[in-house]
Phi, psi and omega in degrees: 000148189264130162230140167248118163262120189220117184280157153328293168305338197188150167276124173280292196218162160186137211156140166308152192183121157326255181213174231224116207236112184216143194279068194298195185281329205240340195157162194276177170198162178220132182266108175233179167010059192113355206310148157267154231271177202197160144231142168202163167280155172219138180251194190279119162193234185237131123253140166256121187249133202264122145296322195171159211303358221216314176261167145174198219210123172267108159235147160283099192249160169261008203164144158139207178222173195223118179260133182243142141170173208045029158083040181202143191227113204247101112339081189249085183285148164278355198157115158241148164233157190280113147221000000 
């Protein structure tokens, strides 16, 4: 599945990726492979994006929302950092 992360300011991350680990409004969830399509609100916390079963990639976010369909997932944050 293709993911983006994206701020005002900058594209953060974008790239095929296992799944996707996110900080909702009630509690995290995670989006992998094939997802039925979402919206959702995000609240401040970390995504984590599972590159592969092994790896993955970290941000801090403050916020914001996550739209899934067609097997690609657009992460639109008020403010993120890599860490």
């Amino acid at each position: 599945m293709n993911v983006e992360i994206l701020t005002p300011e900058k594209k953060l991350f974008s790239g095929e990726v296992y799944g996707i680990q996110l900080p909702g409004i009630t509690g995290l969830f995670e989006v992998l492979d094939k997802h039925a399509p979402l919206v959702s609100a995000l609240g401040k916390g970390n995504v984590k994006i599972l590159k592969d079963k092994n790896s993955f990639e970290n941000f801090s976010i403050q916020g914001g929302f996550v739209e899934v369909l067609d097997n690609k997932a657009t992460v639109l944050v008020e403010g993120a950092v890599a860490l």
